[in-house]
C-alpha positions as CSV (number, residue, x, y, z in Angstrom):
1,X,264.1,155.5,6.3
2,X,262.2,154.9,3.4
3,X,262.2,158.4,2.2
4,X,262.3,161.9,4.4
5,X,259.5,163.5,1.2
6,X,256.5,162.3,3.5
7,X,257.5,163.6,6.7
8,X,256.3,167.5,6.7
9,X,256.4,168.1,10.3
10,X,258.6,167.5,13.3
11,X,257.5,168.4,16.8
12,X,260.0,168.2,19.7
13,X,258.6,168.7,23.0
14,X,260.9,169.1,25.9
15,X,259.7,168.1,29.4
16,X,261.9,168.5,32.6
17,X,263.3,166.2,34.8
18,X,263.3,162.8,35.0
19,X,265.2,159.4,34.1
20,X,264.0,156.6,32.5
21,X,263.1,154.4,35.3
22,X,261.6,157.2,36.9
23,X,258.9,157.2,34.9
24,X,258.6,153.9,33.0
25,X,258.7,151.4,35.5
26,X,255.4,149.7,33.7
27,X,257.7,149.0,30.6
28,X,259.4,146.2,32.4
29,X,256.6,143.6,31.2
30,X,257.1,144.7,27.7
31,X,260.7,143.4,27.5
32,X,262.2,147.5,28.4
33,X,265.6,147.1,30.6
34,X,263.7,149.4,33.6
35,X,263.6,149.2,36.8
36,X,259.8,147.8,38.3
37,X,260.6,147.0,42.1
38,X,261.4,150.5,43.6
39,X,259.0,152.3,46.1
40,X,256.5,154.4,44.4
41,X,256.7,158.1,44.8
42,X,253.7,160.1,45.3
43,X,252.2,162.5,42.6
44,X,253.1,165.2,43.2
45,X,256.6,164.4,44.2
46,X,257.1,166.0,47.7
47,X,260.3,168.2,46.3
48,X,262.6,168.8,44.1
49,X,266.1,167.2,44.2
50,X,269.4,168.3,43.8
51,X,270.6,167.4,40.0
52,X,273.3,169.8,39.2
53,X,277.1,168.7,37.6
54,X,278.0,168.0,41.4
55,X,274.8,166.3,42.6
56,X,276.0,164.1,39.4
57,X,279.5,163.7,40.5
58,X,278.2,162.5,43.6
59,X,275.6,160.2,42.3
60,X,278.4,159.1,39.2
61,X,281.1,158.3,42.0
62,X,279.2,156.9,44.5
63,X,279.5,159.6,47.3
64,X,275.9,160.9,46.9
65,X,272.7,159.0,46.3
66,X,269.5,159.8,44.1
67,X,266.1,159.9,44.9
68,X,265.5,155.6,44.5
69,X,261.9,156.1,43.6
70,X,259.4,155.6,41.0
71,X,256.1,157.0,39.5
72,X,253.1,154.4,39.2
73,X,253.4,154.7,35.1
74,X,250.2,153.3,34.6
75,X,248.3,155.1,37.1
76,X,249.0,158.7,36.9
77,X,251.4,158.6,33.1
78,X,249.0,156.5,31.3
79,X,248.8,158.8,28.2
80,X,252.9,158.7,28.2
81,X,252.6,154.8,28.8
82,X,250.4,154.5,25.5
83,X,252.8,156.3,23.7
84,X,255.8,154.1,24.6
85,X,253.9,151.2,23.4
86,X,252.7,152.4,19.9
87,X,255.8,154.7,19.1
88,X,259.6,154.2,19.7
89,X,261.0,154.2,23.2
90,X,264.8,154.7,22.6
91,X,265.9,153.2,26.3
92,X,269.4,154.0,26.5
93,X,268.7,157.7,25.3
94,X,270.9,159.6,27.8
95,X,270.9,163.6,29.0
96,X,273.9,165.1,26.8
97,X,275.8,166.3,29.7
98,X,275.2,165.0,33.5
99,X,274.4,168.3,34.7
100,X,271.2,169.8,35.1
101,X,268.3,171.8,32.7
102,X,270.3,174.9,31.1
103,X,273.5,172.6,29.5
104,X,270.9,170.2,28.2
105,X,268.0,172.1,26.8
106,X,271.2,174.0,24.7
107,X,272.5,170.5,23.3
108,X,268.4,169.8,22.5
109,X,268.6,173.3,20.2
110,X,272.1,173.8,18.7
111,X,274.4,171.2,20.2
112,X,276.4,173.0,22.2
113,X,276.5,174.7,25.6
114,X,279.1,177.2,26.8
115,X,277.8,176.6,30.5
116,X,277.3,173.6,32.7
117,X,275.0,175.1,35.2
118,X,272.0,177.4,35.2
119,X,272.3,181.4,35.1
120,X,271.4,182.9,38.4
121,X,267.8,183.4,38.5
122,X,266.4,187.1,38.5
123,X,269.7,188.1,36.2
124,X,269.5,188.7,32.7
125,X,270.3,185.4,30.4
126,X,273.7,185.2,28.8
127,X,273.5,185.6,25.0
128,X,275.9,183.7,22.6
129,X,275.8,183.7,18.7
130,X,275.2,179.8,18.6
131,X,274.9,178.1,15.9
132,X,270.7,176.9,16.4
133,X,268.8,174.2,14.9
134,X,265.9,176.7,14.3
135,X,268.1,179.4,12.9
136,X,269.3,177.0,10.2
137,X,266.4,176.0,9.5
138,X,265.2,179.4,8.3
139,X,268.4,180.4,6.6
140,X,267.5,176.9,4.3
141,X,263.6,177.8,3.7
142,X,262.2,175.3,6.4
143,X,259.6,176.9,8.6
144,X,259.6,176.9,12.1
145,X,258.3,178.2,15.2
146,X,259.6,178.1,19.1
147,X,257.0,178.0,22.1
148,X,259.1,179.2,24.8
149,X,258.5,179.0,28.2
150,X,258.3,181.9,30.1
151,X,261.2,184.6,29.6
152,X,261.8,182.8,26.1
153,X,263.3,180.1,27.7
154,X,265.6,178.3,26.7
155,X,265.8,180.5,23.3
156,X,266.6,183.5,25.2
157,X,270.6,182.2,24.9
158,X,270.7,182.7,21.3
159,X,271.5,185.9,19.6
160,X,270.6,184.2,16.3
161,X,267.2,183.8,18.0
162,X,266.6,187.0,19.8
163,X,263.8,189.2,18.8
164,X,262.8,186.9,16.0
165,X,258.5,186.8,15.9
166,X,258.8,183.2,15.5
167,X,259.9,182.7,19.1
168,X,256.5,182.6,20.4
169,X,254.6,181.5,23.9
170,X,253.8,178.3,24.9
171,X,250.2,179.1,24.9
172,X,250.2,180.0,21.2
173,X,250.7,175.8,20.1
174,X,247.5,175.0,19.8
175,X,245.9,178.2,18.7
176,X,248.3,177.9,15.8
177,X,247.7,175.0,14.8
178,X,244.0,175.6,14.6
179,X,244.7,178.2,12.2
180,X,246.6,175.8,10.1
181,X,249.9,177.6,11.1
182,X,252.2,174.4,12.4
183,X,255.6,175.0,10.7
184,X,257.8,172.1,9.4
185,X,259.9,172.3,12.7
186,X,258.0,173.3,16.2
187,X,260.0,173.0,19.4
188,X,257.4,173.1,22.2
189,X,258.1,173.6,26.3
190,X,255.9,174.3,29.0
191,X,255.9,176.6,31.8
192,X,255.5,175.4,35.9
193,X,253.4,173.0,36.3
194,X,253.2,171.7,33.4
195,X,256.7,171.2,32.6
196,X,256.5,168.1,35.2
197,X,260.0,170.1,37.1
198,X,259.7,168.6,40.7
199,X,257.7,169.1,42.8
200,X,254.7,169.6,40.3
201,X,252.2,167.3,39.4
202,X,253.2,164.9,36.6
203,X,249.8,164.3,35.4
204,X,249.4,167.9,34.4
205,X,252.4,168.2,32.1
206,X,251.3,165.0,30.5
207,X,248.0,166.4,30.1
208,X,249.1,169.7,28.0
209,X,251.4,167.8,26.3
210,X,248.8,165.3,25.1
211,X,246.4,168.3,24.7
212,X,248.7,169.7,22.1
213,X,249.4,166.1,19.8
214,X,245.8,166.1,20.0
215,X,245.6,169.9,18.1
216,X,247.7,168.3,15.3
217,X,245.8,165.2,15.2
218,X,243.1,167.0,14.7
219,X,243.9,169.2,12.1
220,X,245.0,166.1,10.2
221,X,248.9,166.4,10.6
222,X,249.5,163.1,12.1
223,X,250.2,160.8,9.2
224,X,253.2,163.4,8.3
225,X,254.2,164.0,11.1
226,X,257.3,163.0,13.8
227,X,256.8,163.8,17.3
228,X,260.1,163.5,19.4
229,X,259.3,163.7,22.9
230,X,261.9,163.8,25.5
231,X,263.0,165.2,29.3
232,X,265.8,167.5,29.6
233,X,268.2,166.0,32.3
234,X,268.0,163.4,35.2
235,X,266.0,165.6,37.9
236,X,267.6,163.6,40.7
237,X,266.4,160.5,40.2
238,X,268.3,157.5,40.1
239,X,268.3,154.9,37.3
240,X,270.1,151.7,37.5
241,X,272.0,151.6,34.2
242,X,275.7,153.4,33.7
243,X,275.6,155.5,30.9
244,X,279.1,155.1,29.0
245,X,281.9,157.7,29.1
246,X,282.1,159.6,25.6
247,X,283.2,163.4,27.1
248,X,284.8,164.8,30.5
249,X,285.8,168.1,31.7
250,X,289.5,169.1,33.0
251,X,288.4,167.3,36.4
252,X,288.5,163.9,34.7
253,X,284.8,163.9,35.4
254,X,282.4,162.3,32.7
255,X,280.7,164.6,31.0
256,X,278.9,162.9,28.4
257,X,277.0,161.1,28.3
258,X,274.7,162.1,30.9
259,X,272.1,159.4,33.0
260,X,269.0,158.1,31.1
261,X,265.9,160.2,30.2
262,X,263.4,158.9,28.1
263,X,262.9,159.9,24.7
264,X,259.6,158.9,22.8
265,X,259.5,158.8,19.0
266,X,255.7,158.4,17.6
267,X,253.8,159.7,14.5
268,X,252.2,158.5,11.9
269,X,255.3,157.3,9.9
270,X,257.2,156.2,13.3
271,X,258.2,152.4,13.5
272,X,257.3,151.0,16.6
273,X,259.3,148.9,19.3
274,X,261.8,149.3,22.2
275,X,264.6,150.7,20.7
276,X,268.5,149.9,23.1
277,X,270.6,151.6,20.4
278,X,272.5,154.7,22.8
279,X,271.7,158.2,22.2
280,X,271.8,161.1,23.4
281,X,269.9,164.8,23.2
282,X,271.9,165.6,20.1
283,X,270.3,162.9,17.9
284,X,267.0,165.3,18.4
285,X,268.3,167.6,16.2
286,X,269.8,165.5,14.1
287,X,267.1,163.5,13.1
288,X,265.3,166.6,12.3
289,X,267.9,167.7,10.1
290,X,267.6,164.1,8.1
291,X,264.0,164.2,8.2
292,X,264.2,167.9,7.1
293,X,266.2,167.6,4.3
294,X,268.4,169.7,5.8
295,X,272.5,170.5,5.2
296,X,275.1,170.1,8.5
297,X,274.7,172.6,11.1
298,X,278.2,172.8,11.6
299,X,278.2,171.4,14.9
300,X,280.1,168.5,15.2
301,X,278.2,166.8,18.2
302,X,275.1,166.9,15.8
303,X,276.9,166.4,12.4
304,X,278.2,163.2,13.1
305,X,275.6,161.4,15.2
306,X,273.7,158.9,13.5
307,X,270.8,160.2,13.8
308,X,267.1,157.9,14.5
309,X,266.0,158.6,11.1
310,X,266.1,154.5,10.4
311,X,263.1,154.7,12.2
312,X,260.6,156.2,10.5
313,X,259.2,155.0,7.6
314,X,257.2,156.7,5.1
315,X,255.0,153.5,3.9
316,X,253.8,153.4,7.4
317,X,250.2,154.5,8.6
318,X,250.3,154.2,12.7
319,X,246.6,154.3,13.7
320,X,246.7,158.0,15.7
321,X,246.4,158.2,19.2
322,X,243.3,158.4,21.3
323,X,241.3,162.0,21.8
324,X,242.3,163.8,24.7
325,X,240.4,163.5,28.3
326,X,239.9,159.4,27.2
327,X,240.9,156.4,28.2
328,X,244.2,155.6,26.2
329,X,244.4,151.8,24.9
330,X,246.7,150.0,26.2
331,X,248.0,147.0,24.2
332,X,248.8,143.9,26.7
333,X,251.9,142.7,28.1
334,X,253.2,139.6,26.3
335,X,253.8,136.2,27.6
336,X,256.2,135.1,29.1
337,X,257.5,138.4,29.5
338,X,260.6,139.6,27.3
339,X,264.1,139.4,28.6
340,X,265.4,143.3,28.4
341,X,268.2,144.0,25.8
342,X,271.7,144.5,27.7
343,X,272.8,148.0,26.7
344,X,275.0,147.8,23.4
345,X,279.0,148.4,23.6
346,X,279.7,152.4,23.9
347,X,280.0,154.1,21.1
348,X,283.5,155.0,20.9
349,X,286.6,153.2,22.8
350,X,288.2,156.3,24.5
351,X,286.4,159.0,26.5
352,X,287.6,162.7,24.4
353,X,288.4,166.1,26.6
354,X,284.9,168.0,26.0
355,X,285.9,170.5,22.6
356,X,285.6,174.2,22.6
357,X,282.4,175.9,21.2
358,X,281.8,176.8,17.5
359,X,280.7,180.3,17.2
360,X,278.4,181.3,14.2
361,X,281.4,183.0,12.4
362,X,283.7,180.4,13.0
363,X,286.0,181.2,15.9
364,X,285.3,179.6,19.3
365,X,285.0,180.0,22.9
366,X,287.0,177.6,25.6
367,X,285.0,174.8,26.6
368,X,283.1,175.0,29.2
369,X,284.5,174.4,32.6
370,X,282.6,176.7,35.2
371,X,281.1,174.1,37.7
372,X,284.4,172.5,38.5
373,X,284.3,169.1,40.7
374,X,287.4,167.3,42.4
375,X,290.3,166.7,40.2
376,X,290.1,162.9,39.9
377,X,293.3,161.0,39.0
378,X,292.8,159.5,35.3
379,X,290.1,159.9,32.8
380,X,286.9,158.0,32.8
381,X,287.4,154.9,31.1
């Protein structure tokens, strides 16, 4: 990174539920390690899978499958597709934990998740007092804002966050940004449908999403800004390369990292290009943090990940991306067509015990450990 002085904004926009070659199937021409041979699955998907910490033992160990489908990228993602092209795709960016949404969307905000499955629905949320990307931020002077999703999800965990008027509906995005009211930091979800969660439409989420880049381009944000667009956890769907071992749980059972999800970097100041470094939901808030200017969170997970700052730089002026509702450009496959990257050697030698969880005054809670699998005999390796 040239310098982080240019970069005034970062957006991150979590979607739900799907892997890599899921969704990006068309980004096999264009030199991406995807998959581009499996059946197509309709739009909308006819359910929703099973994707929690056992469906991913299962699927990990080879005593369960995943749904061995993919959408028609092109056809019904074209928006997403255009974006992959003219920003970053990081390819081997992996769900933090195998598991599914709650775990993940946690790691996204603060780094951290005391649970490995979702609270019961219809209960009240459990409340921690997390160290949170957004709270930092406005304990250093950086603005922010949080659209939830409905019942201030996933924000509703944090007792640093509770109550605070900056946690603020989904609906509110692009209204505030008309009023010229987009902090330095936004984190942005969406409610059913347009969170793309199984079984909804995909095209709709895509839709509100673009709907909302739009509102900043508009209001003549994008050369300063960084978008980081991403899906919290696998859904259920299979994708054909092993993520490596960094974390387990007391079962032996890998942890971290979790299968591939597709994260999109784009902006004005965003390098372009398919991207095989490996990475995971915690270099989202860490790259903010670098591009913020901002001190460690005091979270190791995020404190010592590299971060994907290298990748913007501020002498750069990306051409923004096309007005909503029209046709987005997209550039042509080369030819011959690109032999994909084989993924990089993990990124440490020897798979850790998952670490308790930092509290905001500095003691901790045990790690977490309540969807316990099958003891296996030896940790991953």
């Amino acid at each position: 990174m040239s310098s982080s002085q240019a970069v005034e904004h970062v957006v991150i926009v979590v979607q739900e539920n799907h892997t890599t070659d899921n969704y990006f199937r068309a980004l096999a021409a264009y030199g991406a390690n995807v998959a581009s041979d499996w059946p197509l699955t309709p739009n909308p998907p006819a359910r929703d899978q099973p994707h929690d910490r056992r469906a991913y033992f299962e699927w990990l160990s080879g005593a369960g499958t995943a749904t061995h489908s993919q959408f028609d990228t092109a056809a019904v993602l074209p928006f997403y597709l255009y974006l992959a092209l003219t920003g970053a795709l990081l390819e081997n960016h992996c769900a933090g934990f195998g598991t599914n949404s709650t775990a993940n969307h946690l790691l996204i905000l603060g780094g951290q998740s005391p649970t490995l499955k979702n609270p019961p629905r219809g209960e009240p949320a459990p409340v921690w007092d997390l160290p949170s990307l957004p709270g930092h931020a406005g304990e250093h002077g950086v603005s922010w804002r949080v659209y939830a999703a409905a019942g201030n999800y996933p924000v509703a965990f944090y007792e640093q966050l509770r109550g605070s008027p900056n946690v603020r509906s989904t609906t509110d995005f692009v209204g505030d940004v008309d009023a010229g009211q987009l902090p330095a930091l936004a984190f942005l979800y969406h409610d059913t449908p347009l969170d793309e969660h199984p079984p909804a439409d995909v095209t709709l989420g895509q839709n509100a999403t673009w709907q909302a880049i739009d509102a900043v381009v508009e209001h003549g944000h994008w050369p300063n800004t960084v978008f980081m667009l991403t899906w919290d956890d696998w859904g259920g769907w299979d994708d054909h390369v092993s993520t490596p071992a960094l974390e387990y749980t007391p079962d032996n059972v890998q942890l971290a990292y979790g299968p591939r999800v597709p994260l999109l970097l784009f902006g004005g100041p965003v390098t372009p290009g398919i991207d095989s470094r490996w990475c995971s939901h915690v270099s989202i808030p860490r790259t903010a943090l670098q591009l913020l200017a901002l001190p460690p969170l005091g979270v190791a997970r995020i404190d010592d990940d590299a971060g994907l700052a290298d990748l913007i730089d501020t002498t750069r002026s990306n051409p923004s991306p096309p007005p909503y509702g029209t046709s987005p450009p997209i550039p042509p496959a080369p030819t011959p067509t690109p032999r994909p990257t084989p993924p990089p050697p993990a990124p440490t030698a020897t798979p850790q015990p998952v670490p308790p969880i930092t509290l905001r005054d500095g003691t901790t809670l045990p790690p977490p450990n309540d969807a316990p699998l099958p003891p296996q005999p030896h940790p991953p390796r």
